[in-house]
C-alpha positions in Angstrom: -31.0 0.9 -17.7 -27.3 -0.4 -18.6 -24.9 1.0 -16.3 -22.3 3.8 -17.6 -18.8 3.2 -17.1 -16.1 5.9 -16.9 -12.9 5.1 -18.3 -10.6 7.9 -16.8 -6.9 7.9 -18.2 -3.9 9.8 -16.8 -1.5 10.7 -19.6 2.2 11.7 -19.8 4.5 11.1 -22.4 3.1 8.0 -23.3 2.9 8.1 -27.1 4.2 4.9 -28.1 1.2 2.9 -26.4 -1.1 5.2 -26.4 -3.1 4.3 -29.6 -2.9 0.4 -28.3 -4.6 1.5 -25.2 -7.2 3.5 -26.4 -8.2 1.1 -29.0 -8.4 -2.0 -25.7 -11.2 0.4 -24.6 -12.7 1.8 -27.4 -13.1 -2.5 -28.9 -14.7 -3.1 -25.3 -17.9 -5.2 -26.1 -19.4 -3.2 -23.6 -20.9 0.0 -25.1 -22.5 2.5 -22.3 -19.0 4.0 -21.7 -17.3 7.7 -21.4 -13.6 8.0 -21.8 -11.7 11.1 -20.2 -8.0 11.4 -21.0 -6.2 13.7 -18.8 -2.9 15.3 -20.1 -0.3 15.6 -17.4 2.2 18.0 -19.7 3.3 15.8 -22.1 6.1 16.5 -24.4 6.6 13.3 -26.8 3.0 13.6 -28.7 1.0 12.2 -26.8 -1.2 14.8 -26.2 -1.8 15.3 -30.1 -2.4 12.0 -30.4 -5.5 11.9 -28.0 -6.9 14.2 -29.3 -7.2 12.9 -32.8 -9.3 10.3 -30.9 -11.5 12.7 -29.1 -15.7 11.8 -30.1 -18.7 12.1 -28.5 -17.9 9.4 -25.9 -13.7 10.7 -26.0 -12.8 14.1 -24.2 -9.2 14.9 -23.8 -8.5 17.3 -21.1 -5.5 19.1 -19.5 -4.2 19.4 -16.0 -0.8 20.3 -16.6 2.3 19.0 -14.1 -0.4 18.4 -11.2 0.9 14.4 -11.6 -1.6 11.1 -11.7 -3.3 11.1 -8.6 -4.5 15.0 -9.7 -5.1 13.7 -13.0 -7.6 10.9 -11.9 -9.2 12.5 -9.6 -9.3 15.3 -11.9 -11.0 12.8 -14.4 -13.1 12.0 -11.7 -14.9 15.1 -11.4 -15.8 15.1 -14.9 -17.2 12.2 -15.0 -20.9 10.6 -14.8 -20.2 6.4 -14.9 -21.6 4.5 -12.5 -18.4 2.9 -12.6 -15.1 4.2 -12.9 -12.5 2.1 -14.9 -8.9 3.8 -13.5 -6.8 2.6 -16.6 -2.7 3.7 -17.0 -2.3 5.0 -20.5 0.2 2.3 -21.3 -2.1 -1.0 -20.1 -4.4 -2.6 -22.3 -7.7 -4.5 -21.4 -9.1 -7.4 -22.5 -12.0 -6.8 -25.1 -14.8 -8.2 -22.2 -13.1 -6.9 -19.2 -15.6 -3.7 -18.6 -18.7 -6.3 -19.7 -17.5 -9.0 -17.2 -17.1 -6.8 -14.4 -20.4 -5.2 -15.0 -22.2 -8.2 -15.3 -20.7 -9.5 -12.1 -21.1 -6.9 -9.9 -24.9 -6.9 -11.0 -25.8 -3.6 -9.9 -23.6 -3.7 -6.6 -22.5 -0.2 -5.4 -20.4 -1.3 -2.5 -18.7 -3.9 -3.8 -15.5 -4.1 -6.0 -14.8 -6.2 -9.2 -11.2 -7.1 -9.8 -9.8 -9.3 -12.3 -5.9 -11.1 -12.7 -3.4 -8.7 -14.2 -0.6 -10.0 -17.2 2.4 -8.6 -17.2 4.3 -8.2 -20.6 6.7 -6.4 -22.4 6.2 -6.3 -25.8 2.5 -8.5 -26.9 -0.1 -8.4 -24.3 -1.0 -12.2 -24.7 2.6 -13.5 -24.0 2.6 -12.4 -21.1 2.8 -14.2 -17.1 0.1 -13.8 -14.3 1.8 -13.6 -11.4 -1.1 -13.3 -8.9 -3.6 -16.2 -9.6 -3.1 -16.7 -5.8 -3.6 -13.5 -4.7 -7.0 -12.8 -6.3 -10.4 -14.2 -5.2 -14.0 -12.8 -4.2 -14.7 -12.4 -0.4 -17.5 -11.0 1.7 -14.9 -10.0 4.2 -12.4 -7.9 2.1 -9.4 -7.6 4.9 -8.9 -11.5 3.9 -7.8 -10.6 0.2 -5.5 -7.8 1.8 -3.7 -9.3 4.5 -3.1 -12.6 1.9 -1.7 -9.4 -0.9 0.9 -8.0 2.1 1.6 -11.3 2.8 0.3 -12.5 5.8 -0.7 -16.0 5.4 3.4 -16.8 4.2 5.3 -13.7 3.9 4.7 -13.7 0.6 3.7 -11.1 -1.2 2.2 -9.5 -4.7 0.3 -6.6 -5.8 -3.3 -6.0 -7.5 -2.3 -3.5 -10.7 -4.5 -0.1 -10.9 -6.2 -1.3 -13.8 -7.9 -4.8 -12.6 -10.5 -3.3 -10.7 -13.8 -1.6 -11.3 -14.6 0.6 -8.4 -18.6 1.9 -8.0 -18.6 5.5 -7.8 -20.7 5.7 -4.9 -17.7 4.1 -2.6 -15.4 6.7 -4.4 -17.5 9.4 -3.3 -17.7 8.0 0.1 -14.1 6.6 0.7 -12.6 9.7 -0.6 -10.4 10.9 -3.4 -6.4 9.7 -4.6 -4.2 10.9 -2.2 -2.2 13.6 -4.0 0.8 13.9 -1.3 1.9 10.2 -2.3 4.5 9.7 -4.8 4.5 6.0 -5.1 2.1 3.3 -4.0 -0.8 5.7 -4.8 -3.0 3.0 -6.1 -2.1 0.2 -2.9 -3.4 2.9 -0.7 -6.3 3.7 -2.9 -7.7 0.2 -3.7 -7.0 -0.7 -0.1 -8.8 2.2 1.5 -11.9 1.5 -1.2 -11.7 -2.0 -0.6 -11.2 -2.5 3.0 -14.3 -0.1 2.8 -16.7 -2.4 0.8 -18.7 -4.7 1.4 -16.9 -7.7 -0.4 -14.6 -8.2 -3.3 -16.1 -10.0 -6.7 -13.4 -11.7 -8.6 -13.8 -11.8 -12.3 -11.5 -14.9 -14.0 -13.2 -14.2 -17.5 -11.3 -10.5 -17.6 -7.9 -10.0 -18.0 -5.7 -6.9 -17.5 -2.3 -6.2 -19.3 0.5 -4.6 -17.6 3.3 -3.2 -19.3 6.7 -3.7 -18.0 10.0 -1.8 -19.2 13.4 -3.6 -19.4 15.0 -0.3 -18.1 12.2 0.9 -15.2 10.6 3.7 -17.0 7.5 3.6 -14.8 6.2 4.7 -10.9 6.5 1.3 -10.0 10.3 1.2 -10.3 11.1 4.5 -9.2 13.3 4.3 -6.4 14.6 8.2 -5.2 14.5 9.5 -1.8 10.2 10.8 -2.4 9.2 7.5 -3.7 10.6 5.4 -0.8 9.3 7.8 1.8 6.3 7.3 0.0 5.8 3.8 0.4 6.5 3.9 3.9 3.8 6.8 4.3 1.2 4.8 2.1 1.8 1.4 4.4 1.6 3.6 7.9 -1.9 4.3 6.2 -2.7 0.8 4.9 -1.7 -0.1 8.4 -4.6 2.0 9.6 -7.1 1.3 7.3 -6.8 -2.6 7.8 -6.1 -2.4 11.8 -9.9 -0.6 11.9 -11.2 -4.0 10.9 -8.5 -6.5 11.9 -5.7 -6.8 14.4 -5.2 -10.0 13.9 -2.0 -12.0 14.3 -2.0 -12.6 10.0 -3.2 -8.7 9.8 0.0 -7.9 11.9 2.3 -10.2 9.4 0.9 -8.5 6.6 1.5 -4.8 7.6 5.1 -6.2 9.4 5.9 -7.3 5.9 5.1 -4.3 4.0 7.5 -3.0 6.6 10.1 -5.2 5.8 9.8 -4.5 2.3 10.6 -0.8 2.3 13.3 -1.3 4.8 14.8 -3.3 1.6 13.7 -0.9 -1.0 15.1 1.7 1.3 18.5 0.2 1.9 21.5 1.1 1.4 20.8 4.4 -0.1 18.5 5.7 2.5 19.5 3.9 5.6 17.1 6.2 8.1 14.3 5.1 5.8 15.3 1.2 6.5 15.8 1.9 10.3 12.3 3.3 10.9 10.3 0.6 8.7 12.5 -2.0 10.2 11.7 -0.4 14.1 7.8 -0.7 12.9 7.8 -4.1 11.7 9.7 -5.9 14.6 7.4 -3.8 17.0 4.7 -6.0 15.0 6.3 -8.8 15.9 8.5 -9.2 12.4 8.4 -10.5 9.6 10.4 -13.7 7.2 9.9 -11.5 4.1 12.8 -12.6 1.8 12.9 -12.2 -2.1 15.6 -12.6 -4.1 17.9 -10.1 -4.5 20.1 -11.3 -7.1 22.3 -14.0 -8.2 23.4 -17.0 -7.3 26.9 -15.3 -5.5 24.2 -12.4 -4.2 21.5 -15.1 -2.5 24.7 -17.2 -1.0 25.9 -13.4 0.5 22.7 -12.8 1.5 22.2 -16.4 3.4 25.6 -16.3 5.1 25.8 -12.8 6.3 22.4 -11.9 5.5 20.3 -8.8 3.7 21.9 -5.7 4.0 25.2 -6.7 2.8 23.8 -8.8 0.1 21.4 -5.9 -0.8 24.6 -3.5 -0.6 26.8 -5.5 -3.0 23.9 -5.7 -5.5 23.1 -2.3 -6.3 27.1 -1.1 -5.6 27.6 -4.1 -8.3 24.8 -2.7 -10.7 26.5 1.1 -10.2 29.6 -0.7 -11.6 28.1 -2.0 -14.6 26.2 1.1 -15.3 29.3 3.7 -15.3 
């Protein structure tokens, strides 16, 4: 028998994508699937409009102010796919992505499918890939990880929530979301379900959407005092997962610059948050993580008397500009 796929959507205040979303999954060429939309609270309509979409394949259920993690794993519960499609409610799919990523796990149920994500603002197919690099199949999944924290180069990217199709059998085995994380749920999640599989199958024909907001109106770009201390949290437990497998001198670089990178996020607003991450990557030996932090004047600050006071003069320079 065709394998069922659950589409499990956490939703809040999302009402101006919403019907785009829904339609990405209800136009999937792939038929054997169950959608479950889980309502966070919303306030803007979004609610309302779910349910006018509700069928026999739609429910639309509520878990009021419990956040996403609650809300997927929520959606998990009620669910009986095979496979569980995580998708945000304001990302789109492409119409073969659920069909492609059955067809290549092929029955697998300790294996992952993932595909490349777009990123866009406004229409899904003008928007940039940004991690063809990044995303490949491997029998040994700590090699796609410690590339993604980066490293190989101290480079590094991100694999979006909604590229993958996880089997729910490694769900069920590698545990739930983690509810105490505010930010970087979904790195700790895929990366405790995938350093836990068996391999990693990449899927090129598939494409996921991810929308971007000119102002930050998303997880991703939240930046108070929870969501920091959450990324440090979720890369101590990254740091775990991978060092079970690998303590290799590129698995060290990897976790070192996940380090680095929330001493940056951290800084100069929460400079105990920076001293601790840094502390944690030098005792991994370090790391040459260094993206651009602004402008030409900013990455000439930043070369001569190096990040922090760069960093500093950045966001005091956007405070400025945004009284």
């Amino acid at each position: 028998m065709q394998s069922k796929v659950s589409v499990i959507i956490p939703l809040y205040n999302a009402v101006s994508c919403l019907e785009e979303t829904l339609l990405s999954v209800l136009q999937q060429s792939y038929k054997n699937i169950e959608v479950i939309v889980v309502d966070d609270g919303s306030t803007d309509g979004s609610f309302e409009l779910a349910k006018t979409f509700e069928s026999p394949i739609v429910k639309v259920v509520v878990n009021k102010g419990k956040g996403a993690c609650s809300a997927r794993n929520y959606g998990f519960a009620l669910s009986s796919g095979d496979y569980i499609q995580y998708l945000d409610a304001d990302d789109v799919l492409s119409s073969n992505k659920i069909a492609e990523h059955v067809k290549a796990l092929n029955g697998s149920k300790d294996k992952l499918a993932v595909c490349n994500t777009i990123h866009f603002y406004d229409i899904p197919e003008t928007g940039i890939c940004k991690d063809a690099d990044y995303v490949f199949s491997t029998e040994a999944p700590e090699e796609l990880f410690i590339k993604l924290w980066g490293g190989l180069d101290a480079k590094m990217n991100m694999i979006q929530t909604s590229a993958w199709l996880t089997p729910r059998k490694l769900i069920e085995q590698a545990g739930p979301w983690n509810e105490e994380l505010a930010k970087d749920q979904d790195g700790e999640f895929f990366a405790r379900m995938g350093l836990q599989s068996k391999g990693i199958v990449y899927v090129p024909e598939a494409k996921n959407y991810y929308r971007k907001y000119i102002k930050g109106n998303n997880i991703a770009s939240q930046k108070q005092r929870k969501h920091i201390e959450s990324n440090l949290l979720a890369t101590d437990i990254k740091a775990q997962y991978l060092f079970k497998i690998s303590a290799s001198k590129q698995a060290k670089q990897a976790i070192a610059t996940q380090y680095k990178h929330v001493a940056m996020e951290a800084w100069p607003e929460f400079k105990d948050i920076t001293k601790r991450a840094l502390k944690s990557c030098h005792d991994l030996g370090g790391s040459a993580y260094s993206p651009i932090l602004g402008g030409a004047m900013i990455e000439l600050i930043k070369k001569i008397f190096g990040w922090k006071l760069a960093k500093s003069v950045a966001v005091n320079g956007r405070k400025l500009l945004n009284r």
